[in-house]
C-alpha positions in Angstrom: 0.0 0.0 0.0 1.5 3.3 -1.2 2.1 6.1 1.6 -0.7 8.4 0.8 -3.4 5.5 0.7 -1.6 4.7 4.0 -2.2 8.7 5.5 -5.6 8.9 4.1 -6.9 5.8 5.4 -5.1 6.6 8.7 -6.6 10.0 9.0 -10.0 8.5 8.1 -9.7 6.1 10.8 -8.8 8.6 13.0 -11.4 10.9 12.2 -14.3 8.1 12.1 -12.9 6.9 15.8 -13.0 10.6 16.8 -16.9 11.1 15.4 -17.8 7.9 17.4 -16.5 8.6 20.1 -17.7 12.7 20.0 -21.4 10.6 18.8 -21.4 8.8 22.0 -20.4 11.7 24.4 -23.1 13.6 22.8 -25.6 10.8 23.2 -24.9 10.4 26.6 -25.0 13.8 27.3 -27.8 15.0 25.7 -30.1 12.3 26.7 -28.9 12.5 30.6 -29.8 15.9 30.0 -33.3 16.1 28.6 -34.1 13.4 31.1 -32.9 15.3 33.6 -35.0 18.1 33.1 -38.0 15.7 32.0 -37.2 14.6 35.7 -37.4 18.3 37.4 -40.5 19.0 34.7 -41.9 15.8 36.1 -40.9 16.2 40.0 -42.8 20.1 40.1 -45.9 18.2 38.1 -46.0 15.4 41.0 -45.8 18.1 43.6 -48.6 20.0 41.8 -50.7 17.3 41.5 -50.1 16.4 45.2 -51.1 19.2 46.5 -54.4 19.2 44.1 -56.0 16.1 45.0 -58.9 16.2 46.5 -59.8 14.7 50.4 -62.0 12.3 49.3 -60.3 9.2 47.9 -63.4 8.9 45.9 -62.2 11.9 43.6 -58.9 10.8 43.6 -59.5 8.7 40.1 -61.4 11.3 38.3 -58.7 14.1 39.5 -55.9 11.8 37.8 -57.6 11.9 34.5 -58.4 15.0 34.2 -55.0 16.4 35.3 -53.3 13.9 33.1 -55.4 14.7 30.0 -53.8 18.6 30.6 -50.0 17.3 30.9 -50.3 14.0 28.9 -48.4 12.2 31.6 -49.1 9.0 33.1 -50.3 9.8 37.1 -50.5 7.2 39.8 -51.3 7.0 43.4 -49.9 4.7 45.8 -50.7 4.3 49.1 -48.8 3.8 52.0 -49.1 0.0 51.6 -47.7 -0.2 47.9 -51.4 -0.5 46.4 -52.2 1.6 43.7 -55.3 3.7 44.4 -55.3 5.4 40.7 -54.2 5.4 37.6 -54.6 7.7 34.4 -53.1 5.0 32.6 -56.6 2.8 32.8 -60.1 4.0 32.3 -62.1 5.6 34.6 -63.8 3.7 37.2 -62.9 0.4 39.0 -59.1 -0.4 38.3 -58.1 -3.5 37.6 -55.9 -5.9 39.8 -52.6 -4.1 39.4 -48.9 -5.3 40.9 -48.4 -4.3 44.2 -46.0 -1.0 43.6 -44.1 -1.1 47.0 -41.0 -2.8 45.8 -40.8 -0.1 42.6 -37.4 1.9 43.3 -39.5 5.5 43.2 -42.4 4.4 45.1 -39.8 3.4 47.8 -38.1 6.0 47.9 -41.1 8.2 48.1 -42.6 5.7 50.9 -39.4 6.9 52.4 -40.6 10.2 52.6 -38.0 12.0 49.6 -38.5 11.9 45.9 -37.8 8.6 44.1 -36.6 8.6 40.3 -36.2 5.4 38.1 -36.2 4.8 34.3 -37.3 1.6 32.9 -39.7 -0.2 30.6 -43.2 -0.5 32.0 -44.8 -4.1 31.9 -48.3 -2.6 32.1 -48.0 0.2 29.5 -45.1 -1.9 27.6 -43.0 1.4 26.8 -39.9 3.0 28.3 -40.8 5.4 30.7 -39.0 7.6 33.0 -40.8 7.4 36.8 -40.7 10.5 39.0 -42.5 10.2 42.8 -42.9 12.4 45.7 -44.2 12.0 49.0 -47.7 13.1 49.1 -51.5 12.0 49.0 -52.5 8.7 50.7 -48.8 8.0 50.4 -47.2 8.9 46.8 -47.8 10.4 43.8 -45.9 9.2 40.7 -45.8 10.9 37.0 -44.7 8.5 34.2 -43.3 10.9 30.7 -42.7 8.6 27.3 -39.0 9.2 26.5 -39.7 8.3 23.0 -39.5 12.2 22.4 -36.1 12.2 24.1 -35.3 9.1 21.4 -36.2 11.8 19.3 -34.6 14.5 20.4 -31.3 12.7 20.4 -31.6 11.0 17.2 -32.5 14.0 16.0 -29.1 15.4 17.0 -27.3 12.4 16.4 -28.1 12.8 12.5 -27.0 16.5 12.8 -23.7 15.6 14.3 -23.7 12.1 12.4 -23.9 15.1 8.9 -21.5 17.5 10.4 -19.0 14.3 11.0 -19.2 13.0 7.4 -18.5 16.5 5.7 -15.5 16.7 8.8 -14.5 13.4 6.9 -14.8 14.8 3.6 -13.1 17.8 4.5 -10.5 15.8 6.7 -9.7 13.0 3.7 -9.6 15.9 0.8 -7.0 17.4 3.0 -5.1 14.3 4.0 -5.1 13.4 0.2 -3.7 16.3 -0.9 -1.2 16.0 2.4 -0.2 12.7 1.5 0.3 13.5 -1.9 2.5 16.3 -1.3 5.0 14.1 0.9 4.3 10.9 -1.5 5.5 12.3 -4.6 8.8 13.3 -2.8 9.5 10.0 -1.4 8.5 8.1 -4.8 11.0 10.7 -7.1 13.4 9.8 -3.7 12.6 6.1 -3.8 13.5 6.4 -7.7 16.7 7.9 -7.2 17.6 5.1 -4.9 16.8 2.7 -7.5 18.8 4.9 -10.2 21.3 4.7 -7.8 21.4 1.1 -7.5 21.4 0.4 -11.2 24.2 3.2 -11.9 22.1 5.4 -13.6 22.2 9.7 -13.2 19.9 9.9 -10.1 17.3 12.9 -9.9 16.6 14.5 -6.8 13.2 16.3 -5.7 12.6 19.2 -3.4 9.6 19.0 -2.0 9.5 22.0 0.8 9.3 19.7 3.4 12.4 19.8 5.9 12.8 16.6 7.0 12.2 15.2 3.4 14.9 18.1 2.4 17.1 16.6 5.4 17.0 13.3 3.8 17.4 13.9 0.3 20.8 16.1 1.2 22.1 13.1 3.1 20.9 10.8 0.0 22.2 12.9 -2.2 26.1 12.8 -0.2 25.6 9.0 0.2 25.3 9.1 -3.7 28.6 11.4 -4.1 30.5 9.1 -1.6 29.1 6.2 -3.4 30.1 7.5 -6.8 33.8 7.8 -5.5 34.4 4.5 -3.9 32.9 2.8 -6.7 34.8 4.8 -9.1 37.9 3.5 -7.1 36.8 -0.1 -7.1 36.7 0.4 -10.7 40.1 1.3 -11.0 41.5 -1.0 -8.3 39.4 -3.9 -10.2 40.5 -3.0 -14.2 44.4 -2.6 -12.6 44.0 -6.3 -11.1 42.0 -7.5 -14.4 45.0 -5.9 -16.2 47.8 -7.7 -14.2 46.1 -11.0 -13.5 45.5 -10.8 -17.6 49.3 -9.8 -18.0 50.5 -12.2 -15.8 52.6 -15.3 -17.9 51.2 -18.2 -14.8 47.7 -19.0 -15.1 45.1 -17.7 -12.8 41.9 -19.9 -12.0 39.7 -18.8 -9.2 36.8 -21.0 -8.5 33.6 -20.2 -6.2 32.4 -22.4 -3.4 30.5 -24.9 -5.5 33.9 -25.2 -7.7 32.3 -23.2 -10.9 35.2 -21.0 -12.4 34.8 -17.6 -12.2 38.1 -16.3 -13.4 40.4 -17.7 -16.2 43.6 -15.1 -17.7 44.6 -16.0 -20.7 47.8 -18.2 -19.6 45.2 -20.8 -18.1 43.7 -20.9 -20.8 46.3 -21.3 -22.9 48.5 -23.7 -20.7 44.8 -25.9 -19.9 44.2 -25.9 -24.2 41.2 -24.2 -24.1 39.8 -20.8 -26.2 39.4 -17.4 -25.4 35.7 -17.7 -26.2 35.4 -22.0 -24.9 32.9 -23.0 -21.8 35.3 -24.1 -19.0 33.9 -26.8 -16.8 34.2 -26.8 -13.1 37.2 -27.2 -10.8 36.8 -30.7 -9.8 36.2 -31.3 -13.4 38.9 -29.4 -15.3 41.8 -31.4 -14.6 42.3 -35.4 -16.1 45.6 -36.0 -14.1 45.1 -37.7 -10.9 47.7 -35.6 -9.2 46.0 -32.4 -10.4 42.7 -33.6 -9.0 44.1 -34.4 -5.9 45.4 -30.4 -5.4 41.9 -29.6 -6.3 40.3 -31.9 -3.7 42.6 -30.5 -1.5 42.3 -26.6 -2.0 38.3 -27.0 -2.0 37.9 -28.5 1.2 40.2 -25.9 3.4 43.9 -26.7 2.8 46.8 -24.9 0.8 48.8 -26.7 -1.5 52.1 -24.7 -2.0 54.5 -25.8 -4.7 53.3 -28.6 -6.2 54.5 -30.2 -9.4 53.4 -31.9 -11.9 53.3 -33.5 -14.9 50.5 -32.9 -17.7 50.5 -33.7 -21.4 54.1 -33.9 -21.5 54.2 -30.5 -19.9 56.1 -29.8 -16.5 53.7 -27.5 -14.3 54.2 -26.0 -10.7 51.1 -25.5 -8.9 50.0 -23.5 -5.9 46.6 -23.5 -4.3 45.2 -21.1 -1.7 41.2 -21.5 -0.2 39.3 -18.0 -0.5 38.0 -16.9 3.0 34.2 -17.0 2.0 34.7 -20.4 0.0 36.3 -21.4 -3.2 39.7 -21.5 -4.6 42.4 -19.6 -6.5 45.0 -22.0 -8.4 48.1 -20.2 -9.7 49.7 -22.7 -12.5 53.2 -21.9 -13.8 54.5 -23.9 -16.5 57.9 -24.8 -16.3 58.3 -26.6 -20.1 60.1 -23.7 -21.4 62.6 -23.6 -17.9 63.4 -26.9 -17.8 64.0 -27.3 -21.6 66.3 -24.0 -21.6 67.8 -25.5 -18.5 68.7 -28.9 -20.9 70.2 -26.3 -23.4 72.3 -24.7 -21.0 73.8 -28.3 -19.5 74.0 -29.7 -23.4 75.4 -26.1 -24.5 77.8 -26.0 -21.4 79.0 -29.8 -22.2 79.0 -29.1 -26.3 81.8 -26.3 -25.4 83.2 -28.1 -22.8 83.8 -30.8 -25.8 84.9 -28.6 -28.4 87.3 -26.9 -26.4 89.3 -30.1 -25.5 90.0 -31.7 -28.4 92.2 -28.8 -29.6 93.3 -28.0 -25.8 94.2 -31.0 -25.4 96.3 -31.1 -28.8 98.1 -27.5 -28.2 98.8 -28.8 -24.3 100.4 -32.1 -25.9 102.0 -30.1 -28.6 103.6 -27.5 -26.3 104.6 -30.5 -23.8 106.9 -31.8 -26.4 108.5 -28.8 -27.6 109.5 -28.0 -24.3 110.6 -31.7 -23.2 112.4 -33.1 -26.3 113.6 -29.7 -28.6 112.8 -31.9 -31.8 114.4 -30.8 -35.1 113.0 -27.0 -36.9 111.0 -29.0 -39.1 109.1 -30.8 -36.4 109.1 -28.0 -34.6 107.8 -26.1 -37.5 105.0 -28.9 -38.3 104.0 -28.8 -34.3 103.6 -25.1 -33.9 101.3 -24.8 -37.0 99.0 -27.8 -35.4 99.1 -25.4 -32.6 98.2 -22.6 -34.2 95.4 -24.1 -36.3 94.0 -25.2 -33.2 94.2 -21.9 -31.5 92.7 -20.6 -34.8 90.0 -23.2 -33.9 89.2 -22.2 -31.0 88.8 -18.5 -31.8 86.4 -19.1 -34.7 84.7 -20.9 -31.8 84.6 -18.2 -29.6 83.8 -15.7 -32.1 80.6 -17.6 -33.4 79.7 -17.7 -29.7 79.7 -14.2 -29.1 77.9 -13.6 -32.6 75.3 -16.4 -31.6 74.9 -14.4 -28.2 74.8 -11.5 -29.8 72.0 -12.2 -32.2 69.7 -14.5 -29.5 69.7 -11.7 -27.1 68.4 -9.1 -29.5 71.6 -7.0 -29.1 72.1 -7.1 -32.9 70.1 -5.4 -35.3 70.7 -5.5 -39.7 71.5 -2.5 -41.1 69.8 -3.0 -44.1 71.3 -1.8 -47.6 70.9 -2.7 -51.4 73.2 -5.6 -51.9 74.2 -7.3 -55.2 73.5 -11.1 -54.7 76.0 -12.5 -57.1 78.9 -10.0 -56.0 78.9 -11.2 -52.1 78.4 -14.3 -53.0 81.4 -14.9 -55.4 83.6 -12.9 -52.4 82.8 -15.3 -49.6 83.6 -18.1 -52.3 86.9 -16.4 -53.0 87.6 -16.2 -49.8 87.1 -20.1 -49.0 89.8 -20.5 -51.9 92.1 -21.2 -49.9 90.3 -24.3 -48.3 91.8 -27.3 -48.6 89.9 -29.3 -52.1 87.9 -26.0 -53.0 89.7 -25.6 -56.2 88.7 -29.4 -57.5 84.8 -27.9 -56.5 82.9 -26.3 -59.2 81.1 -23.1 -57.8 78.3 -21.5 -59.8 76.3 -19.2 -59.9 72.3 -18.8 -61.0 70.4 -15.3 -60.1 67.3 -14.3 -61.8 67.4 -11.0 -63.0 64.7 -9.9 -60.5 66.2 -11.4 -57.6 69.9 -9.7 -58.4 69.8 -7.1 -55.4 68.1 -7.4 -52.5 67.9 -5.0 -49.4 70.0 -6.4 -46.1 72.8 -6.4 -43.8 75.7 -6.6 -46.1 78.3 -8.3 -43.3 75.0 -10.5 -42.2 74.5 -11.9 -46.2 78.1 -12.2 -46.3 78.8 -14.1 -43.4 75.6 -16.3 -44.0 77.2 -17.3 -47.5 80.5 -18.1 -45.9 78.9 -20.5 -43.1 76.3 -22.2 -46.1 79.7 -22.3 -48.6 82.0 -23.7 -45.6 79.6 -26.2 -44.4 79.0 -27.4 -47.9 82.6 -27.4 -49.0 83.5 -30.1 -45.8 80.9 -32.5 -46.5 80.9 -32.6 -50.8 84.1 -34.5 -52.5 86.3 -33.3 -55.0 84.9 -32.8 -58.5 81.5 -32.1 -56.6 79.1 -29.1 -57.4 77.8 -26.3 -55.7 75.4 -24.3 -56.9 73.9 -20.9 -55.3 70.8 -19.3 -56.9 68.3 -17.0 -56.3 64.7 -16.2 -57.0 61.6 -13.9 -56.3 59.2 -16.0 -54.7 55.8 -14.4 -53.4 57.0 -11.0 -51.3 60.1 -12.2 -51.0 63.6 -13.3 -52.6 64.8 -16.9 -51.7 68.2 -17.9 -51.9 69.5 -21.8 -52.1 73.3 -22.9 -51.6 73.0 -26.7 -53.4 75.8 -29.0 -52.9 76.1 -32.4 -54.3 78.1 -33.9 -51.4 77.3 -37.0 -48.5 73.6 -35.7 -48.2 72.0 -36.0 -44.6 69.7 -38.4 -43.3 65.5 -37.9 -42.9 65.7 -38.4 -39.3 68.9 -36.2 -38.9 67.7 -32.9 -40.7 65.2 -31.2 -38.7 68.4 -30.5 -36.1 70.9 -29.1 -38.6 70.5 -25.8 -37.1 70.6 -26.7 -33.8 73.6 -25.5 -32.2 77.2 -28.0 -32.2 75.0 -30.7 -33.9 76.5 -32.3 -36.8 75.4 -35.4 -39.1 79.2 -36.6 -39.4 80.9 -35.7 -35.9 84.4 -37.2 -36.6 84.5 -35.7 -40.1 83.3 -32.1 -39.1 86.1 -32.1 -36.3 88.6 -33.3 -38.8 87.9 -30.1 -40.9 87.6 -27.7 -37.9 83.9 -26.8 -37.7 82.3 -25.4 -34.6 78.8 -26.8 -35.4 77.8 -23.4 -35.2 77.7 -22.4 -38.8 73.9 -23.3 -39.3 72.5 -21.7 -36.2 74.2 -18.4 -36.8 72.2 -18.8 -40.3 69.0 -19.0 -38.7 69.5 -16.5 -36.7 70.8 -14.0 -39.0 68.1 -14.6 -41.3 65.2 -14.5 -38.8 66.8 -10.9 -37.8 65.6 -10.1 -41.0 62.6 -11.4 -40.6 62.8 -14.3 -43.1 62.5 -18.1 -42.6 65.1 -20.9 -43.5 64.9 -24.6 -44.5 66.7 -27.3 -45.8 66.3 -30.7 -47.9 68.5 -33.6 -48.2 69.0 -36.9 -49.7 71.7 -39.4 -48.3 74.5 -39.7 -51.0 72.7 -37.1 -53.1 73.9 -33.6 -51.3 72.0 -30.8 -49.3 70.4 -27.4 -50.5 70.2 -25.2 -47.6 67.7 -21.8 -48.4 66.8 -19.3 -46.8 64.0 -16.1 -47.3 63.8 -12.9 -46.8 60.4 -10.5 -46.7 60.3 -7.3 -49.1 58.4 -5.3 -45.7 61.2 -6.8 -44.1 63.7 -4.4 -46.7 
């Protein structure tokens, strides 16, 4: 029920219990009133009459009637005994056998010697009558008046008040309407601001002239200010964790009390194989590895899990677990399959150097050793010192294609691209590989398309990738072999190809050719001083550019190494 219904109907209710209650008061009054003087009226008429009948009892009947037919009241006259010695109410002459009246309230009183009053309905006349006696007579003389006229009388007044009381509630519920309207429409525009509030929407509040309405839309309207700012700050402190639990490379699952996922970054996502966009099931159901489940059983019923790793898919992981304080769980899961692979790099890296650095260690130690201990002739000396310095040389170009490799892989390097001639840098690095031992029984040629003569990179990167591809092809093809370098425009690009006809490599061996220190023919590739480096500089140089390199083989049918480079990339 709206608040003016509510005043209205409450100031009707008060107004109708006020109008009864003035309806009864009245009543009351007025008719104890007019009885009251009916009573006086009646006590002067008893006296009157007292004092006019007759001596003779004789009379007494015939005086009653005629003085009642004058005041149209009821007269009797008891005697001293109670017996009733006339009456105007019967017809003249003998009365009837009539109740003894000496137990009536007024005739005793009267009897008594003072005047006697009583109101009640008469069983002879079979009306309500109000009794009035005095002392007098044979013994008393009682008047009887109808009080239908003061029935009358009040109803009379009761419909006059009963009038006034329904235009009072008229007047009052007009008034309490317009009241209650006046302080209703204020509270519904204040109600609606609440709700505008509530939903985020501009609130609009009302002045309605009343001061404690006023009082409260002030303090609504500073609630809504203070609101506004502390919301506005939740915002900010909620879109700055969004943006770092998004960010963040370890996945973030948070999971409500019945174990249905409310947050998933990105990383989860990722790490678990789902889509931005895909339905994730719920905690208890997300994970297929037993050991993953358990960490979930765990976490949901109360107790952290700190550190815990395992293995999924092939995939290393490191989980931790926390339980939220008002139920559910956050899982933080960091995947370790990068660390621990980069961590096998390092140890096969650290042991492929350790390797390459002690065969010719070893050699200049045991060639330095015997210089010193046995002073052999100069031309053993001679040989000796030159298998010491080619090992030294060794293991600078080592070290050098080290530091490039590091170089490069650590972003420290960038080409500095220029117009190139393709044919000219390639016929210098082959001119200066001349020198290699069984280059000159090695046909080199050359085959660039027109369109593909010039291309736009690093100069000393192109060179030194030709060197590696002409070095690496020159130790593995035999004398009177081939090899061929061409180059072509192929979709946005230019590819070049370096094809030998040497040994070839082996289907299973030639995805890790560019893998750093790897070789398909270890001994051999020692033997002619290679770092198993040359290839993964290649890649590495080329990606810079942003290209892509590949190679194919056949065993005992050579290699062609290629590699690609962009025109956005120029």
């Amino acid at each position: 029920m709206t608040f003016a219904k509510r005043l209205v109907l409450g100031t009707l209710f008060v107004l109708i219990s006020t109008m009864a209650v003035l309806l009864w008061a009245a009543e009351r009054s007025l008719r104890r009133d007019l009885e009251g003087d009916i009573a006086r009226s009646l006590e002067s008429e008893a006296r009157l009459i007292s004092e006019a009948l007759p001596a003779d009892s004789l009379a007494w009947d015939e005086a009653v009637h005629r003085l009642a037919r004058k005041n149209n009241h009821r007269i009797t006259v008891v005697d001293r005994d109670g017996r009733v010695r006339a009456d105007s109410y019967f017809p003249p002459g003998s009365l009837p056998a009539i109740e003894n009246h000496a137990g009536r309230p007024e005739i005793r009183a009267a009897l008594q010697g003072r005047e006697g009053e009583s109101s009640r309905r008469s069983q002879t006349v079979g009306q309500a009558l109000l009794y009035v006696a005095v002392p007098g007579g044979p013994g008393a003389v009682r008047v009887a008046a109808d009080l239908s006229q003061v029935d009358a009388v009040v109803q009379r007044a009761q419909r006059a008040v009963a009038g006034a009381a329904a235009l009072a509630l008229a007047v009052g519920a007009i008034f309490a309407f317009f009241a209650g309207r006046s302080i209703a429409q204020p509270l519904t525009a204040i109600t609606g601001a609440a709700r505008a509030i509530a939903a985020g929407s501009p609130p609009r509040f009302p002045r309605s002239g009343v001061p404690d309405i006023d009082a409260l839309v002030q303090a609504l309207r500073q609630m809504h200010r203070q609101l506004a700012d502390r919301f506005d700050e939740l915002r900010r402190e909620q879109a700055e964790s969004a943006a770092l639990v998004e960010s963040m490379i370890e996945g973030v699952i948070a999971a409500d009390g019945r174990g249905h996922i409310v947050t998933a970054n990105p990383a989860a996502r990722r790490i678990l194989g789902y889509g931005t966009l895909d339905t994730l099931p719920d905690l208890p159901e997300l994970f297929r590895v037993k050991a993953a489940r358990e960490v979930v059983d765990a976490v949901l019923v109360g107790r952290p899990v700190q550190d815990r790793q395992l293995e999924m898919d092939g995939r290393a992981f490191m989980v931790n677990a926390r339980p939220l304080p008002a139920g559910g769980a956050v899982l933080v899961i960091h995947d370790l399959t990068e660390m621990r692979r980069l961590e096998a790099v390092r140890r096969d890296f650290v042991a492929n150097v350790s390797h390459e650095l002690k065969t010719p260690l070893t050699s200049i130690s045991g060639y330095a050793e015997t210089l010193l201990a046995e002073h052999p002739d100069e031309e053993t000396t001679r040989r000796f010192l030159a298998t010491i310095l080619s090992n030294a040389r060794r293991m600078q170009r080592l070290v050098d294609d080290l530091l490039d490799l590091s170089r490069i892989e650590a972003g420290r390097w960038q080409p500095s691209r220029t117009l190139v001639d393709v044919a000219g840098v390639a016929g210098e690095s082959w001119n200066a590989l001349a020198g290699h031992g069984g280059a000159q029984q090695i046909r080199f040629e050359l085959e660039i398309d027109e369109e593909a003569g010039t291309v736009c990179v690093d100069l000393d990167a192109l060179r030194q990738i030709f060197t590696n591809l002409f070095d690496n092809s020159l130790r593995y093809t035999a004398a009177g072999g081939r090899i061929l370098c061409s180059a072509r425009r192929q979709g946005e690009g230019t590819a070049i190809s370096v094809r030998d006809t040497g040994v070839g490599i082996s289907r299973e061996h030639l995805p890790r050719i560019f893998e750093r220190f790897w070789r398909a023919d270890t001994s051999r590739s020692r033997e002619e001083g290679g770092t198993g480096l040359g290839l993964s500089i290649v890649k590495h140089l080329v990606e810079a550019h942003g290209g892509r390199v590949w190679a194919q083989s056949d065993l005992g049918r050579g290699t062609t190494v290629a590699f690609w480079v962009p025109d956005s990339a120029l």
